[in-house]
C-alpha positions in Angstrom: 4.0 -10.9 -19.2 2.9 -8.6 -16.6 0.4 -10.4 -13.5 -0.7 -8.4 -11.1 -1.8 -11.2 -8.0 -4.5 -9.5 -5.7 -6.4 -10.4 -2.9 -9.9 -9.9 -2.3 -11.4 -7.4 0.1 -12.1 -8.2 3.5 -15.0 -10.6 4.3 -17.6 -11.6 6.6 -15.2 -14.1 7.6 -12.2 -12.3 7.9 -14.5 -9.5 10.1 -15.5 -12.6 12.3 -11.8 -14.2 13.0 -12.7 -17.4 10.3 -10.5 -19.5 8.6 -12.6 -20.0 5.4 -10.7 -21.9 2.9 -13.5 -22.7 0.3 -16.5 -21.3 2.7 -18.2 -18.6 0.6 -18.3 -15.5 2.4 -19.6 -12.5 1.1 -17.5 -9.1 1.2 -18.1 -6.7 4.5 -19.1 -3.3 3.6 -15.8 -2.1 4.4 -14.4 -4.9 1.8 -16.7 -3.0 -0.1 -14.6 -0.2 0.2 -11.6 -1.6 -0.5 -12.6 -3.1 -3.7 -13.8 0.4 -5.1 -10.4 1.9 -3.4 -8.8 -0.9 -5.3 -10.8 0.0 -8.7 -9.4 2.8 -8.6 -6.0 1.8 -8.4 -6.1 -0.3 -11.2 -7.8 2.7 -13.7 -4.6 3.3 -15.3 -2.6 0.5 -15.6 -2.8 -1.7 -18.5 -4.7 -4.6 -18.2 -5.9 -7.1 -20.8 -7.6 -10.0 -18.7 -8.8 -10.0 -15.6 -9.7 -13.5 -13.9 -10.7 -14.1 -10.7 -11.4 -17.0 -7.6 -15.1 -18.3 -8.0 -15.5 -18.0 -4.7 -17.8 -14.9 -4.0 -15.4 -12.3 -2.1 -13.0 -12.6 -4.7 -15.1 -12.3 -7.4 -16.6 -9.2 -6.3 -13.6 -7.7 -5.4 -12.3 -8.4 -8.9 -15.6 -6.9 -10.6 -14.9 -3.7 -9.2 -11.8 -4.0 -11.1 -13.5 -4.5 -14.2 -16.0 -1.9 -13.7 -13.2 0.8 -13.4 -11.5 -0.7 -16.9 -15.0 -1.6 -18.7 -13.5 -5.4 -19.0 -15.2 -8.8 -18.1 -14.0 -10.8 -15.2 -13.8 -14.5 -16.1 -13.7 -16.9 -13.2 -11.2 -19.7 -12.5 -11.3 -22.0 -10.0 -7.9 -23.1 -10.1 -6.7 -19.6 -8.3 -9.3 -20.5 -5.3 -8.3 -20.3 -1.8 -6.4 -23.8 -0.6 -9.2 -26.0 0.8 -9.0 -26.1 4.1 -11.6 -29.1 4.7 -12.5 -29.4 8.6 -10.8 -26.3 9.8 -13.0 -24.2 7.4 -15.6 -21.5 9.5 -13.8 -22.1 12.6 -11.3 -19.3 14.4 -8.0 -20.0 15.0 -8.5 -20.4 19.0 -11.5 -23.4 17.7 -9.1 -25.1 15.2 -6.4 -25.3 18.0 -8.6 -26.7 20.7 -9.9 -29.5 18.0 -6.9 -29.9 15.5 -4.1 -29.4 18.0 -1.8 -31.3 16.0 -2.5 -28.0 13.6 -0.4 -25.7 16.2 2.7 -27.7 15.1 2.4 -26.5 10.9 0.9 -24.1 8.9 -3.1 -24.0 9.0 -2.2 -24.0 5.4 -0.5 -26.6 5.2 -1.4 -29.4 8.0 -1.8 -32.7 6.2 -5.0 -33.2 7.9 -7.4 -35.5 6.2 -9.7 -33.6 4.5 -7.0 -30.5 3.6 -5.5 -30.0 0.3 -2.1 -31.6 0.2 1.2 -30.0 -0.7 1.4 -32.2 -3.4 -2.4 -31.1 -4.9 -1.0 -27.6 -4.0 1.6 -27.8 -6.2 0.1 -29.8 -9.3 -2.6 -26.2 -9.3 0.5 -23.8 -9.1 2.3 -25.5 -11.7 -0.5 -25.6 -14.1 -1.6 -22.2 -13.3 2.0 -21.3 -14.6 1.7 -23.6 -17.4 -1.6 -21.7 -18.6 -0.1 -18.5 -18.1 2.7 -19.3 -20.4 0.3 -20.7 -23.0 -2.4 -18.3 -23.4 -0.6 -14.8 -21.4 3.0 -14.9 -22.2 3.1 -11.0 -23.5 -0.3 -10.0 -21.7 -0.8 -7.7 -19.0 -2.9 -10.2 -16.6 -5.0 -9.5 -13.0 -5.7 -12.2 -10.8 -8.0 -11.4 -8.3 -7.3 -14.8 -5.6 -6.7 -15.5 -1.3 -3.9 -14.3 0.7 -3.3 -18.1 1.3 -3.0 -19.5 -2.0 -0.9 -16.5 -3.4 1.7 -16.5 -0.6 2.0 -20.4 -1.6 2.3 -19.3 -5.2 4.8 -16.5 -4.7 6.9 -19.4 -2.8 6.6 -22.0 -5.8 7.5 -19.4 -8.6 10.7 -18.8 -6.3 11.3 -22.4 -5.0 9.7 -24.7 -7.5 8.4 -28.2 -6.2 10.7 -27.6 -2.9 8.4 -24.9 -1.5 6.7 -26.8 0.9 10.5 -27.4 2.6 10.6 -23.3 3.6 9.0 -20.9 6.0 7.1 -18.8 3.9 7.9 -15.5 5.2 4.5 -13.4 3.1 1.8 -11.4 5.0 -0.8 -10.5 2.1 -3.4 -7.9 3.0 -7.0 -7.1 1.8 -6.6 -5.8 -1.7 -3.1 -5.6 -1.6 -1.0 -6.1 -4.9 1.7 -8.2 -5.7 3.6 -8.1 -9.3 5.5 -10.1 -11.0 6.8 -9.9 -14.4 8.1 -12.8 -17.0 10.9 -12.0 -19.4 11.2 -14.4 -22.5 13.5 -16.2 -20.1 10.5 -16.9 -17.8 12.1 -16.1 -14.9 9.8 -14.0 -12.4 10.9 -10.2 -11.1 9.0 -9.0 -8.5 8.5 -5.4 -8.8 6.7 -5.8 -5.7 4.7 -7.8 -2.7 1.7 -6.5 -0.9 1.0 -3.0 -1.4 -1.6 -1.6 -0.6 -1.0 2.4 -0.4 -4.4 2.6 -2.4 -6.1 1.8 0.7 -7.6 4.7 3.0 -6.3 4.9 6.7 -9.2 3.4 8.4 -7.9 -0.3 6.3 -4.4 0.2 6.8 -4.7 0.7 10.3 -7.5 -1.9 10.6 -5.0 -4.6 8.9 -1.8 -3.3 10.9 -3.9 -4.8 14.2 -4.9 -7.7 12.6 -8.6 -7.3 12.2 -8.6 -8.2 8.3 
């Protein structure tokens, strides 16, 4: 199997400084642009499903996928962005000044109340996996998802139920594309992590200062 992990364009609430977790933001107009830039990309690779995040700037990233390949986009909410309970809406500089206990982990991965756990993290990635296997194992498979949630995936495919233990090391831009590709062995090659070469200058340099 071939899955092609991607993130959604940039949003409202990545143009504002947001953490936004499960908060539905829309796409920005220049996430807009991405997604079509991203469209593109994709016209001539194989693809034979496309899922995506329910969560609104995923989705519509991932349906300017499917308009480029004339396929359907089917949603699934077990690749949405890691709920992020009280810290969602706020900006970094907010979620230190209330959550300072939040400076000393991951945002990601605080163990506040209200936050998904590492442990709820890592029952989604495994059955994610487990779904993959079952339905995908010699498909070529999109998943349009958060920057969160696939760096936390990348790290359990390499590290199993120990990923929480490591620093996870992954920067994952706005449409940028990660793949990864089973053998019958079902052990993961990455061909490659966060490109995003199909992006025009204005978003690579907008991402390089850390805008998206």
């Amino acid at each position: 199997m071939n899955l092609y992990l991607i993130r959604h364009g940039e949003s409202e609430g990545n143009r504002l400084g947001k953490i936004q977790g499960w908060h539905n933001f829309p796409l920005s107009d220049l996430g807009k642009r991405q997604a079509l830039q991203l469209g593109d990309f994709f016209k001539h690779i194989h693809l034979d499903h496309i899922y995506s995040s329910d969560l609104t700037r995923a989705y519509d990233t991932a349906i300017a996928i499917g308009s480029y390949k004339d396929q359907t986009v089917h949603k699934w909410e077990k690749v949405r962005e890691v709920n992020l309970g009280p810290l969602q809406g706020l900006t970094r500089k907010e979620i230190y000044e209330q959550f300072p206990q939040a400076k000393e982990k991951s945002i990601l991965t605080s163990g506040l109340e209200g936050t998904e756990s590492v442990e709820e993290l890592t029952k989604r990635c495994a059955y994610i996996v487990d779904q993959l296997k079952r339905a995908h194992h010699k498909d070529d498979v999109a998943i349009v998802s958060h920057g969160g949630f696939i760096s936390i995936f990348l790290m359990y495919l390499m590290l199993g139920e120990n990923w929480g233990e490591v620093h996870r090391p992954f920067q994952i831009g706005n449409t940028s594309v990660t793949h990864i590709e089973w053998t019958e062995s079902w052990k993961p090659l990455f061909h490659y992590v966060n490109r995003d070469h199909h992006l025009t200058t204005e978003a690579i340099a907008s991402q390089k200062m850390g805008l998206l």
